[in-house]
PyMOL Python script that loads the backbone (N, CA, C, O; Angstrom):
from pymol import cmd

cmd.read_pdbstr("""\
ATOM      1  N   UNK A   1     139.011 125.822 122.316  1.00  0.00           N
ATOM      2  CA  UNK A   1     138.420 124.583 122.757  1.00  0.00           C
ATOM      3  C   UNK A   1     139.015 124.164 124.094  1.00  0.00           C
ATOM      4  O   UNK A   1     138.277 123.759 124.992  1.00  0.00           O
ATOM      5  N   UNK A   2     140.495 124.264 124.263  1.00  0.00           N
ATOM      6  CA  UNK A   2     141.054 123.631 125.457  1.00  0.00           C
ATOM      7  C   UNK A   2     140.200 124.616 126.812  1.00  0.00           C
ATOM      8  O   UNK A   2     139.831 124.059 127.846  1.00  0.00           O
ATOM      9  N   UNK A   3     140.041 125.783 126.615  1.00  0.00           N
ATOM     10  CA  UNK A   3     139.648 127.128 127.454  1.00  0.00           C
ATOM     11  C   UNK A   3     138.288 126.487 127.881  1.00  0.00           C
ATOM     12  O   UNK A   3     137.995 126.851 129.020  1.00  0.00           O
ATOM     13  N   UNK A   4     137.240 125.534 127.250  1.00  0.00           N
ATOM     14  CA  UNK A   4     136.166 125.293 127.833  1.00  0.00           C
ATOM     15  C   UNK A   4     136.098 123.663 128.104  1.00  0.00           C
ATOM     16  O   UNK A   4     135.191 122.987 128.589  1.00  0.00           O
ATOM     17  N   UNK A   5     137.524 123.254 127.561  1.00  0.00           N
ATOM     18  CA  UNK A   5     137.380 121.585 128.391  1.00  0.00           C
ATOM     19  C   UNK A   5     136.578 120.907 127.014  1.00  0.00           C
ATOM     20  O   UNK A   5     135.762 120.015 127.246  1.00  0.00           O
ATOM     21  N   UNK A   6     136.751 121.221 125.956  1.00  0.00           N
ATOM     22  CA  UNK A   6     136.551 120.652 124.375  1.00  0.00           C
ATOM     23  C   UNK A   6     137.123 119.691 124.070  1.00  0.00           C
ATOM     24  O   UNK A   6     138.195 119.767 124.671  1.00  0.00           O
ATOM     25  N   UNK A   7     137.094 118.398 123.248  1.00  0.00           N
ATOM     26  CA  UNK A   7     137.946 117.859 122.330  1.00  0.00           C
ATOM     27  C   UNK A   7     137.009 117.964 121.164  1.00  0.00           C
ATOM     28  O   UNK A   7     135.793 117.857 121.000  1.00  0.00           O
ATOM     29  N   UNK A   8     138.173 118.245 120.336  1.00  0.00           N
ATOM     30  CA  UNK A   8     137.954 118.396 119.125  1.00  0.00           C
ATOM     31  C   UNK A   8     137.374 116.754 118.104  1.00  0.00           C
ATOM     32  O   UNK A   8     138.098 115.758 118.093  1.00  0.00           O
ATOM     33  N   UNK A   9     136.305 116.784 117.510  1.00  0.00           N
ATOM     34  CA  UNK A   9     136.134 116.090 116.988  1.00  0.00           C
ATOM     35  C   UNK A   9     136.789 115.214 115.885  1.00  0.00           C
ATOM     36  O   UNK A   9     136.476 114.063 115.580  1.00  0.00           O
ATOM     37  N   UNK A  10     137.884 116.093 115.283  1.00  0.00           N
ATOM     38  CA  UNK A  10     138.441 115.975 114.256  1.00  0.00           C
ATOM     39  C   UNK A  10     139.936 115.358 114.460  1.00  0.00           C
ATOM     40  O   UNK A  10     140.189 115.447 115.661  1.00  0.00           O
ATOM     41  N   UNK A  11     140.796 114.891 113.905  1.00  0.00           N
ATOM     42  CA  UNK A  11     141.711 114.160 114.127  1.00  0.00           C
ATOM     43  C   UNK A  11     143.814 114.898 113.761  1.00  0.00           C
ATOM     44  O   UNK A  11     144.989 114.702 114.070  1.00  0.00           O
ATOM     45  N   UNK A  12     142.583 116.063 112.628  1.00  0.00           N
ATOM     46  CA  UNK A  12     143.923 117.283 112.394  1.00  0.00           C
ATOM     47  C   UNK A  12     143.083 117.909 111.647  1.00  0.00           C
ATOM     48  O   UNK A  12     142.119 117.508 110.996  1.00  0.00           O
ATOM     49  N   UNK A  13     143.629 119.146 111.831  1.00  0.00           N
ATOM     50  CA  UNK A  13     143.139 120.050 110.868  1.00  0.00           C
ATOM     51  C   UNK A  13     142.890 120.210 109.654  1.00  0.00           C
ATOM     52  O   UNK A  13     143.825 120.608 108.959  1.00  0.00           O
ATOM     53  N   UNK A  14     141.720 119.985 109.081  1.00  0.00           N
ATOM     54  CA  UNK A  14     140.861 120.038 107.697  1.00  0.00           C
ATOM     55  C   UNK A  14     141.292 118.896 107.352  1.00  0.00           C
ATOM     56  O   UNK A  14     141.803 118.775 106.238  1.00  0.00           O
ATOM     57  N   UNK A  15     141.167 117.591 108.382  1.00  0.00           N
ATOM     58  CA  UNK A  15     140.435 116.398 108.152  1.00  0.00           C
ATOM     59  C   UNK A  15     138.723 116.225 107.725  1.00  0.00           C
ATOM     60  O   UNK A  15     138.032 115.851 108.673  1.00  0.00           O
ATOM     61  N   UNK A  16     138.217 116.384 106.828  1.00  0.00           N
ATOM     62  CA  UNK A  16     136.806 116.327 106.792  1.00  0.00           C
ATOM     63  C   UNK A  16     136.380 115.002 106.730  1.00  0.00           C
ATOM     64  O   UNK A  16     135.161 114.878 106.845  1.00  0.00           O
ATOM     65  N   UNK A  17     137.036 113.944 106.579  1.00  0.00           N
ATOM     66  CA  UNK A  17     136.217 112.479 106.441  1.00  0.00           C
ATOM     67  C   UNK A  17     136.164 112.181 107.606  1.00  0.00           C
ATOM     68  O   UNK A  17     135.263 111.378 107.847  1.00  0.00           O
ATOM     69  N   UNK A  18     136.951 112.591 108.733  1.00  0.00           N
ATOM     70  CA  UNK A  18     136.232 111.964 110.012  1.00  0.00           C
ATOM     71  C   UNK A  18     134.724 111.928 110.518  1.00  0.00           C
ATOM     72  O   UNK A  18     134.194 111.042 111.188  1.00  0.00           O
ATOM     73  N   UNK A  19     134.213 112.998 110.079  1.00  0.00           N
ATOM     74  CA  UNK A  19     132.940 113.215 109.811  1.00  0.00           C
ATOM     75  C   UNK A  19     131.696 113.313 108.739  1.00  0.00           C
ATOM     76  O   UNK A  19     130.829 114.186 108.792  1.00  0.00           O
ATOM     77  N   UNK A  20     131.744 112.541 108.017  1.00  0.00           N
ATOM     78  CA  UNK A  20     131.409 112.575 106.552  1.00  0.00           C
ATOM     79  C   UNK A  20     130.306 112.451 106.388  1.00  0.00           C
ATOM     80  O   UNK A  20     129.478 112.958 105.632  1.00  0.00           O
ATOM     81  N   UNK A  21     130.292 111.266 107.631  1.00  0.00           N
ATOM     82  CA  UNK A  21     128.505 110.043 107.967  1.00  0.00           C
ATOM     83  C   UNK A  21     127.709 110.945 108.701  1.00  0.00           C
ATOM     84  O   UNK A  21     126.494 110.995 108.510  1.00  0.00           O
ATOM     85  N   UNK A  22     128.252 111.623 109.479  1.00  0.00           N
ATOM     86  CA  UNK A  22     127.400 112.855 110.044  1.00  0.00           C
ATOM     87  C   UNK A  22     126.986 113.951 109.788  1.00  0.00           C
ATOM     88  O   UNK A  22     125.858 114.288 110.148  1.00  0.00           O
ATOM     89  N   UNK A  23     127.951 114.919 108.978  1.00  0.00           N
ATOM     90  CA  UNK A  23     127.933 115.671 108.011  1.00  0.00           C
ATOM     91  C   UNK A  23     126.740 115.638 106.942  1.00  0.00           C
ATOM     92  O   UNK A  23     126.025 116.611 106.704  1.00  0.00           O
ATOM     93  N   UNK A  24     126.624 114.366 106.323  1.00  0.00           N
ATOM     94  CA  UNK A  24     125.767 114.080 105.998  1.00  0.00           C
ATOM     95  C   UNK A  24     124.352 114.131 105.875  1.00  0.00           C
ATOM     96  O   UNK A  24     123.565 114.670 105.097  1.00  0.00           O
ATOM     97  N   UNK A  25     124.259 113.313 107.011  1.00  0.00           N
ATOM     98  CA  UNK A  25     123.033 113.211 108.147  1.00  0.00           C
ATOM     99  C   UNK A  25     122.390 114.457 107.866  1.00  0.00           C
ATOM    100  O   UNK A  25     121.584 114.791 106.997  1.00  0.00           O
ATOM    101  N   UNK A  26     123.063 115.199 109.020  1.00  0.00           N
ATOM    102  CA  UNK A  26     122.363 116.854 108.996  1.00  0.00           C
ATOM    103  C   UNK A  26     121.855 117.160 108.231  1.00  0.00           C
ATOM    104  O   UNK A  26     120.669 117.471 108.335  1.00  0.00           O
ATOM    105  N   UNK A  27     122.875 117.241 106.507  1.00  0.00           N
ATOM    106  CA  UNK A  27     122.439 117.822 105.411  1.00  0.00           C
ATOM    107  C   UNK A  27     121.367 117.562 105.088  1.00  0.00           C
ATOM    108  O   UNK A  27     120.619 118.353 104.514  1.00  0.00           O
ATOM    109  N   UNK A  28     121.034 116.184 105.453  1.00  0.00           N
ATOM    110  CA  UNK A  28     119.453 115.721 104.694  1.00  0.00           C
ATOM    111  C   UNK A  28     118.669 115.886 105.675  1.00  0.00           C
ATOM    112  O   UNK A  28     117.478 115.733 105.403  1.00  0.00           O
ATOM    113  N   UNK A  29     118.980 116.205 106.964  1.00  0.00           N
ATOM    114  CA  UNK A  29     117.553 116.336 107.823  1.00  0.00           C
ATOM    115  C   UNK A  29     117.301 117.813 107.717  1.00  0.00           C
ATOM    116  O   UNK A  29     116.107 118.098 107.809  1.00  0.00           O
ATOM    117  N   UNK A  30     118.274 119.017 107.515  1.00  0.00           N
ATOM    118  CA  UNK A  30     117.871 120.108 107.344  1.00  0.00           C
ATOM    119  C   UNK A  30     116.974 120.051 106.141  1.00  0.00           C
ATOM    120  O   UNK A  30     115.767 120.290 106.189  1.00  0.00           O
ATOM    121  N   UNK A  31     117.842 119.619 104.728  1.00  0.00           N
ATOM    122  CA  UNK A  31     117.127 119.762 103.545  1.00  0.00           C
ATOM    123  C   UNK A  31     115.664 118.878 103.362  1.00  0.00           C
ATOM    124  O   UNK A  31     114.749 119.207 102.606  1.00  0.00           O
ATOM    125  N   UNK A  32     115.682 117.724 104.211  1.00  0.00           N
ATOM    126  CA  UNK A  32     114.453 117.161 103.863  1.00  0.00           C
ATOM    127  C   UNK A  32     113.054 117.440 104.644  1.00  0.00           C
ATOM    128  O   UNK A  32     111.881 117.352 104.281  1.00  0.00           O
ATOM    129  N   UNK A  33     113.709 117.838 105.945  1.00  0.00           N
ATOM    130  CA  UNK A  33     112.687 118.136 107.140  1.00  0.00           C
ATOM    131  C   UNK A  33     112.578 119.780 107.755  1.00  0.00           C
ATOM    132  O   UNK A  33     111.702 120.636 107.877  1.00  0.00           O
ATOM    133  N   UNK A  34     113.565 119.677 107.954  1.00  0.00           N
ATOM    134  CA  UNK A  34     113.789 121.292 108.876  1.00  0.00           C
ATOM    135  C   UNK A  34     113.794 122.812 107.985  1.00  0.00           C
ATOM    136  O   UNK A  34     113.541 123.998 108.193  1.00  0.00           O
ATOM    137  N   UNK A  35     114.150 122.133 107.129  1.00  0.00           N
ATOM    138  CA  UNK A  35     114.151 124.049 105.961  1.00  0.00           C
ATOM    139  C   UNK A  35     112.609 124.287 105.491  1.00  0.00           C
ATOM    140  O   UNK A  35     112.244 125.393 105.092  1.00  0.00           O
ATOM    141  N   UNK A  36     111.581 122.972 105.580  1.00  0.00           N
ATOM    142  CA  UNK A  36     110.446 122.698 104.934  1.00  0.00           C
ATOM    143  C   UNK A  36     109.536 123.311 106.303  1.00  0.00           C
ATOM    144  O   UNK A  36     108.481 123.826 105.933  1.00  0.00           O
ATOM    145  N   UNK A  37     109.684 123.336 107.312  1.00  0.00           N
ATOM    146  CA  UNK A  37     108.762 122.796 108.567  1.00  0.00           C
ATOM    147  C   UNK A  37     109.103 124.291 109.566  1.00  0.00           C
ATOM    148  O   UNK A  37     110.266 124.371 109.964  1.00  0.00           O
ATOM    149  N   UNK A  38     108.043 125.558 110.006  1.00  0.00           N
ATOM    150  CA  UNK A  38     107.804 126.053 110.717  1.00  0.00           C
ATOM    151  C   UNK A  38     107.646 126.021 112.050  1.00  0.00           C
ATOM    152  O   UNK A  38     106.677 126.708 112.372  1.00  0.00           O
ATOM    153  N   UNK A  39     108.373 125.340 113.281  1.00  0.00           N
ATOM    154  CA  UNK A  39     108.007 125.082 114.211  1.00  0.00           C
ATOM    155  C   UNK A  39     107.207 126.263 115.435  1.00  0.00           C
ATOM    156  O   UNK A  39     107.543 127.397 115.777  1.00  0.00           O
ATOM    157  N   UNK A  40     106.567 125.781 115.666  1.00  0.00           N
ATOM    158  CA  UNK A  40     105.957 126.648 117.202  1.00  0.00           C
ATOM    159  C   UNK A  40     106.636 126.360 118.253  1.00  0.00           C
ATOM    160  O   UNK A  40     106.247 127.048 119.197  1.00  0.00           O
ATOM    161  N   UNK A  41     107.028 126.032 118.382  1.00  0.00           N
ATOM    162  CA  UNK A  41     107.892 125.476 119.492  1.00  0.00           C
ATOM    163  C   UNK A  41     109.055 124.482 120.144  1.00  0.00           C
ATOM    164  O   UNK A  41     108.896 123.262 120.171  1.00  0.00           O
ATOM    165  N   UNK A  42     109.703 124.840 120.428  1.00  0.00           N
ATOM    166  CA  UNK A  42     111.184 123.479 120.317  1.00  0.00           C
ATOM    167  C   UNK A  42     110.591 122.458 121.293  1.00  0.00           C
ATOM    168  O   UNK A  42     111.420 122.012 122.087  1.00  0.00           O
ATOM    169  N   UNK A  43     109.441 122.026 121.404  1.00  0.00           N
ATOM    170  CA  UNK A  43     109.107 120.564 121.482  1.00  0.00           C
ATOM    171  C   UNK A  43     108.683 120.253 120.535  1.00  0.00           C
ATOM    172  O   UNK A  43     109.021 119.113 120.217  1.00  0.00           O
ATOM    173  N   UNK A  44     107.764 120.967 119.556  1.00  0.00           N
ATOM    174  CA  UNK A  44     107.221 120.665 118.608  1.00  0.00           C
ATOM    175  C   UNK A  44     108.124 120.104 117.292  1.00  0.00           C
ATOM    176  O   UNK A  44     107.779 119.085 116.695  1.00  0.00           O
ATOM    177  N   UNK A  45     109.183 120.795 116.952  1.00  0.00           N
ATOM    178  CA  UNK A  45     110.692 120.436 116.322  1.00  0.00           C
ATOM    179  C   UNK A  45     111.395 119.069 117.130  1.00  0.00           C
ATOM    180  O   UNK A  45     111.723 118.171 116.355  1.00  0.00           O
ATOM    181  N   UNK A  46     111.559 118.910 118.036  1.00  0.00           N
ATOM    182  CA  UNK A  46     111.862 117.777 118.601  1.00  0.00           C
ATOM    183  C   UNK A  46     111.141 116.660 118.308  1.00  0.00           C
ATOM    184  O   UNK A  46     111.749 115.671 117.898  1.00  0.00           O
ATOM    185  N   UNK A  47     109.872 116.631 118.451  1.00  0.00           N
ATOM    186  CA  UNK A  47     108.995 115.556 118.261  1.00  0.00           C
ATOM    187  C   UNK A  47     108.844 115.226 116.731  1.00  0.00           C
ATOM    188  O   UNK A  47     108.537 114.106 116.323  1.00  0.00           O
ATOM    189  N   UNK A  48     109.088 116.296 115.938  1.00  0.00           N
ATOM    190  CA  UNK A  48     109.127 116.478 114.513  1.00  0.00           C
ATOM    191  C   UNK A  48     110.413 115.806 113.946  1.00  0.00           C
ATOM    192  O   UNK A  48     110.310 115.213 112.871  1.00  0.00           O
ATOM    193  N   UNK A  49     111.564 115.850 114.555  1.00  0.00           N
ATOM    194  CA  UNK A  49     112.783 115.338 114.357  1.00  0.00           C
ATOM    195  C   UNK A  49     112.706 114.371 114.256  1.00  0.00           C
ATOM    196  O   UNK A  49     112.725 113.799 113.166  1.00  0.00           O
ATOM    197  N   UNK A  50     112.596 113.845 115.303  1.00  0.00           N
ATOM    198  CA  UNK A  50     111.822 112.368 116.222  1.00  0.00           C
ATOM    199  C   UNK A  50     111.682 111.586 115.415  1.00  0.00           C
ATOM    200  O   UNK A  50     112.465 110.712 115.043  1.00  0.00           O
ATOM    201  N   UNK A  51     110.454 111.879 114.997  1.00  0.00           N
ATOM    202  CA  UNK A  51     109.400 111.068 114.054  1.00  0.00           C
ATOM    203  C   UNK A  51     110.251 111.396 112.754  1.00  0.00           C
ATOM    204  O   UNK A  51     109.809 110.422 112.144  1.00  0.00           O
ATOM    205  N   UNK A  52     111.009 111.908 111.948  1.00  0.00           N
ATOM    206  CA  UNK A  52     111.720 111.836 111.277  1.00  0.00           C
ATOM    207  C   UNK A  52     112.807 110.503 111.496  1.00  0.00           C
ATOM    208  O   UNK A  52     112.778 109.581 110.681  1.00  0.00           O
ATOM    209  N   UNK A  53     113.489 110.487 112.329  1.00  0.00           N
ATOM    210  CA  UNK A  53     114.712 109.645 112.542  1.00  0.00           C
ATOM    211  C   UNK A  53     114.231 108.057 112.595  1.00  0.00           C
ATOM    212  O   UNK A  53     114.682 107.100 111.966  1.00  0.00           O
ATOM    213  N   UNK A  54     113.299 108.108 113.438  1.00  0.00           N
ATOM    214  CA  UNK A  54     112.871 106.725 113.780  1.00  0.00           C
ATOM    215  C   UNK A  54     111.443 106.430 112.781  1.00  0.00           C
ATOM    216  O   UNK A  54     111.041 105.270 112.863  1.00  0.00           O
ATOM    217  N   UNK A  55     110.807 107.159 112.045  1.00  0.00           N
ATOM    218  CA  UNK A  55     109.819 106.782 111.261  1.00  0.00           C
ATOM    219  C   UNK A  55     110.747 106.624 109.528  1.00  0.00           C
ATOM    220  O   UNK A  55     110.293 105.813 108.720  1.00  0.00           O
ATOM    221  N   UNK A  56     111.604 107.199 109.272  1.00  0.00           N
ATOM    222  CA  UNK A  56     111.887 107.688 108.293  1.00  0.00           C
ATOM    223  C   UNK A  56     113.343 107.165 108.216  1.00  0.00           C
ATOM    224  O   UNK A  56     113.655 106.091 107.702  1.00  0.00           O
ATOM    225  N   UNK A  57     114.069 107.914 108.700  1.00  0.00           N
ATOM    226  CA  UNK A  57     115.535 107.721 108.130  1.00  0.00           C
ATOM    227  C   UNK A  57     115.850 106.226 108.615  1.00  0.00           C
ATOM    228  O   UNK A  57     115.984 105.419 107.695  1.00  0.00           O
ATOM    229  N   UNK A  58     115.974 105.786 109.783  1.00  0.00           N
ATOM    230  CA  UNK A  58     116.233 104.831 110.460  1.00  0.00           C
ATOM    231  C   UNK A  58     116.121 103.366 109.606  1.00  0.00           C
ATOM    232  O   UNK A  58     116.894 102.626 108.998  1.00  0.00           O
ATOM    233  N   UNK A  59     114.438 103.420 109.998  1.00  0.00           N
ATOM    234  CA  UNK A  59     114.100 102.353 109.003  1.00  0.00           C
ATOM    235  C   UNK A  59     114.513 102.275 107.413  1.00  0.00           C
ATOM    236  O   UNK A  59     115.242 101.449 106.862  1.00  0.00           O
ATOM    237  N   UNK A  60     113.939 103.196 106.953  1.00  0.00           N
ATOM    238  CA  UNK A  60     113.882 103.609 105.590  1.00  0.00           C
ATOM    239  C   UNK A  60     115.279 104.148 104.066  1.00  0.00           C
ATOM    240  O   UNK A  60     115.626 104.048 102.889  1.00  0.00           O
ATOM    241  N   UNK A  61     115.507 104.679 105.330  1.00  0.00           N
ATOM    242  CA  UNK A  61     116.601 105.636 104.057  1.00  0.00           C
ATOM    243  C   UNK A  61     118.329 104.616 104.062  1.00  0.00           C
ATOM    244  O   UNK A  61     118.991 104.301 105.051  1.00  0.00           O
ATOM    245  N   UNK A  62     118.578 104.374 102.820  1.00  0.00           N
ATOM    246  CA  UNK A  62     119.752 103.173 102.590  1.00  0.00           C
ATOM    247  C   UNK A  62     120.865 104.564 102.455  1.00  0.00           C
ATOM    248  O   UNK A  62     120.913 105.722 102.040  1.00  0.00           O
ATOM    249  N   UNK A  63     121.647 103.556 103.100  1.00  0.00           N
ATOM    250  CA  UNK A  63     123.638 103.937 103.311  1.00  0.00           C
ATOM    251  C   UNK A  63     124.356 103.456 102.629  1.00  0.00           C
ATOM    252  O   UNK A  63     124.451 102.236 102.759  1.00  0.00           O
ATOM    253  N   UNK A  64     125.002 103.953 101.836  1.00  0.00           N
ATOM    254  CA  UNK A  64     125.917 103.257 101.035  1.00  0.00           C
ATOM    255  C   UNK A  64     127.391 102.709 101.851  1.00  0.00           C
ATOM    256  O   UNK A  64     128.258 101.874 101.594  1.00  0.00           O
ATOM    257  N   UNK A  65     127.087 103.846 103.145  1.00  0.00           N
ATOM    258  CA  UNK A  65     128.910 103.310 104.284  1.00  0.00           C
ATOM    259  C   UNK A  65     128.164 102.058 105.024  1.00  0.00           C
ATOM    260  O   UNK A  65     128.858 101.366 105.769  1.00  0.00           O
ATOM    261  N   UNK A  66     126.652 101.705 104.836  1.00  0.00           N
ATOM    262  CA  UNK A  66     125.941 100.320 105.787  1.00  0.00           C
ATOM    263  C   UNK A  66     126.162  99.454 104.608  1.00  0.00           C
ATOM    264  O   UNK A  66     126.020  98.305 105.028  1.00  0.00           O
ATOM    265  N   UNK A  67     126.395  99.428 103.543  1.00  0.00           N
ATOM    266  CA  UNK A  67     126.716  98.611 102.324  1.00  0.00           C
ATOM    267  C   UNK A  67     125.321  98.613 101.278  1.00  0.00           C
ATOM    268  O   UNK A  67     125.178  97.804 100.361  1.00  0.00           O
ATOM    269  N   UNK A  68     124.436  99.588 101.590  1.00  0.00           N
ATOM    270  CA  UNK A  68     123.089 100.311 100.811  1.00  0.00           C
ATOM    271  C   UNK A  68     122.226  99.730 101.243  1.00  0.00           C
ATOM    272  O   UNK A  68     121.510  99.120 100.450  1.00  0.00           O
ATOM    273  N   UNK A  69     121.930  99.675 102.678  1.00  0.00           N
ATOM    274  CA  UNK A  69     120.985  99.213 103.596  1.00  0.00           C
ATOM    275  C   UNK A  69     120.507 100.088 104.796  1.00  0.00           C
ATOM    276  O   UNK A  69     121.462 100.787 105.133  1.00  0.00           O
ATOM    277  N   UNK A  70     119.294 100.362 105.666  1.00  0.00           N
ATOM    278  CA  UNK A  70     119.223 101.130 106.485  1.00  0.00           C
ATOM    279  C   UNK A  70     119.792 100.789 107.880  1.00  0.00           C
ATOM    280  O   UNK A  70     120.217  99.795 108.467  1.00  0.00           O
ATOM    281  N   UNK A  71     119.565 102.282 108.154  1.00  0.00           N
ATOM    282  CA  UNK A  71     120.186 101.593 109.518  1.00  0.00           C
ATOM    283  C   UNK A  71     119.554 100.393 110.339  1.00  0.00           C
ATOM    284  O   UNK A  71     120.051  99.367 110.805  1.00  0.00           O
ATOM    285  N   UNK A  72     118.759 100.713 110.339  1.00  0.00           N
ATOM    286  CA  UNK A  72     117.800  99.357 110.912  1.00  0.00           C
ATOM    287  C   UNK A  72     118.221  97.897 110.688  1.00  0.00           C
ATOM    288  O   UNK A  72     118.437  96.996 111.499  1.00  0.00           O
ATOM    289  N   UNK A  73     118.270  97.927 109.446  1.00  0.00           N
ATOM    290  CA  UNK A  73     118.787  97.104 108.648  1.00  0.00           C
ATOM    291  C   UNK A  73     120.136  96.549 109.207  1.00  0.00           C
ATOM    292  O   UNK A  73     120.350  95.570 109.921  1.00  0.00           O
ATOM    293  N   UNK A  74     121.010  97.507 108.644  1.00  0.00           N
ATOM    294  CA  UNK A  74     122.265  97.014 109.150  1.00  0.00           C
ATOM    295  C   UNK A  74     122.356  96.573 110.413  1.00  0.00           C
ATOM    296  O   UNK A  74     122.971  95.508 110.471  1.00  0.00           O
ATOM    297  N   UNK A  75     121.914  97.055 111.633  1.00  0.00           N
ATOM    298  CA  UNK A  75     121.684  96.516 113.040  1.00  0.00           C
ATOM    299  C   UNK A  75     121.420  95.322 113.191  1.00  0.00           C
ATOM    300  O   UNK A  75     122.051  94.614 113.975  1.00  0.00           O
ATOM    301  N   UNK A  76     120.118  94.758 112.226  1.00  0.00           N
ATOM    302  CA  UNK A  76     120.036  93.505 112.647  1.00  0.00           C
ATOM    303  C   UNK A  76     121.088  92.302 111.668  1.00  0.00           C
ATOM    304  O   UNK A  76     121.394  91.153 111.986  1.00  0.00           O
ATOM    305  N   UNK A  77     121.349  92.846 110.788  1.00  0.00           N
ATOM    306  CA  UNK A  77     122.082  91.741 110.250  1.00  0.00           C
ATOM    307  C   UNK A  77     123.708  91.545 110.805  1.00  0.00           C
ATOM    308  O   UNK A  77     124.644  90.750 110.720  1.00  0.00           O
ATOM    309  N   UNK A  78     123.428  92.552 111.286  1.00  0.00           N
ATOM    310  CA  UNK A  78     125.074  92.639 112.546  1.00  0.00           C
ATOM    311  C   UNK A  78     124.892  91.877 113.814  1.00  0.00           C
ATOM    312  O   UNK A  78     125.783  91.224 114.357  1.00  0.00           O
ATOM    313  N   UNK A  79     123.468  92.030 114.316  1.00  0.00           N
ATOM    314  CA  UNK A  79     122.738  91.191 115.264  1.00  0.00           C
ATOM    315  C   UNK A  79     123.024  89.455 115.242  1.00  0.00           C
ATOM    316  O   UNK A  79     123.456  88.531 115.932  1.00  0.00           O
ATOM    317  N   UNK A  80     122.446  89.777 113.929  1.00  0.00           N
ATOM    318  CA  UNK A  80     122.753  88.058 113.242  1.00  0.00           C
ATOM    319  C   UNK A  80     124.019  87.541 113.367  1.00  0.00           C
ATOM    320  O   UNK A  80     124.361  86.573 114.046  1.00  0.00           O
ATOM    321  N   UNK A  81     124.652  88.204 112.710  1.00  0.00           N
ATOM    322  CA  UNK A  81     125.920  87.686 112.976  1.00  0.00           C
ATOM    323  C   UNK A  81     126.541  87.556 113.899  1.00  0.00           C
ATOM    324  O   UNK A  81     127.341  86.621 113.927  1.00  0.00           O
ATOM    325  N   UNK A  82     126.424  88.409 114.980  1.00  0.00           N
ATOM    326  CA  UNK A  82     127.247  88.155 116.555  1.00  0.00           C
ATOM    327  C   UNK A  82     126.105  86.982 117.082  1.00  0.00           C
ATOM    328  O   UNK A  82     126.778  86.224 117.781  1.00  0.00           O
ATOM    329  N   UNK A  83     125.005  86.594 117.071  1.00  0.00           N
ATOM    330  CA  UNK A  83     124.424  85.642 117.504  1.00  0.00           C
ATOM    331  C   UNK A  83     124.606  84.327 116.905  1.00  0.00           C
ATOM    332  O   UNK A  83     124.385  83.331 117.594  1.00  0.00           O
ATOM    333  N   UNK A  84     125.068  84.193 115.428  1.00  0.00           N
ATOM    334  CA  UNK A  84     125.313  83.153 114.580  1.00  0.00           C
ATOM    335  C   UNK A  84     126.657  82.750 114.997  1.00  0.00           C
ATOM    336  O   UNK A  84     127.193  81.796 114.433  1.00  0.00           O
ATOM    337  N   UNK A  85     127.256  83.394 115.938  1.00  0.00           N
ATOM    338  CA  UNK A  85     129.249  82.990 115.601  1.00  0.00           C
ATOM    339  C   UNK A  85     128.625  81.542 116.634  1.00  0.00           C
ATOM    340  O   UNK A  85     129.392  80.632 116.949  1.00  0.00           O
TER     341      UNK A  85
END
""", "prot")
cmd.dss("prot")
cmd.show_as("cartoon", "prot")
cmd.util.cbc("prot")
cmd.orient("prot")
């Protein structure tokens, strides 16, 4: 990593919770979208992603680390609150 100007994501070695929320993520966009879906082309996968994240997960799909709310969700009620202080 140092040889190409890397930092390491991780905080020590076979720390895995630094990444847990992301880790995550992936797992369900491979398993829910990408293992299912043939693309023609890496725009076509992009736009497919896309419309996954912001039609689907974003709005839709609850977090138990957002307190079992979407992201969307959580945004605005965080919204709220820095505008309510």
């Amino acid at each position: 990593m140092r040889e190409h100007n890397l930092v390491s994501s991780m905080s020590r070695r076979g720390n895995c919770h630094d990444n847990a929320v992301a880790e995550s993520f992936f797992q369900l966009l491979k398993r829910e979208r990408v293992r299912r879906q043939i693309y023609a082309t890496r725009s076509d996968a992009r736009a497919d992603i896309f419309n996954y994240i912001e039609m689907f997960y974003n709005p839709k799909r609850r977090h138990g680390t957002a307190g079992d709310t979407s992201p969307v969700e959580f945004e605005r009620r965080h919204s709220q609150r820095l505008t309510g202080v």
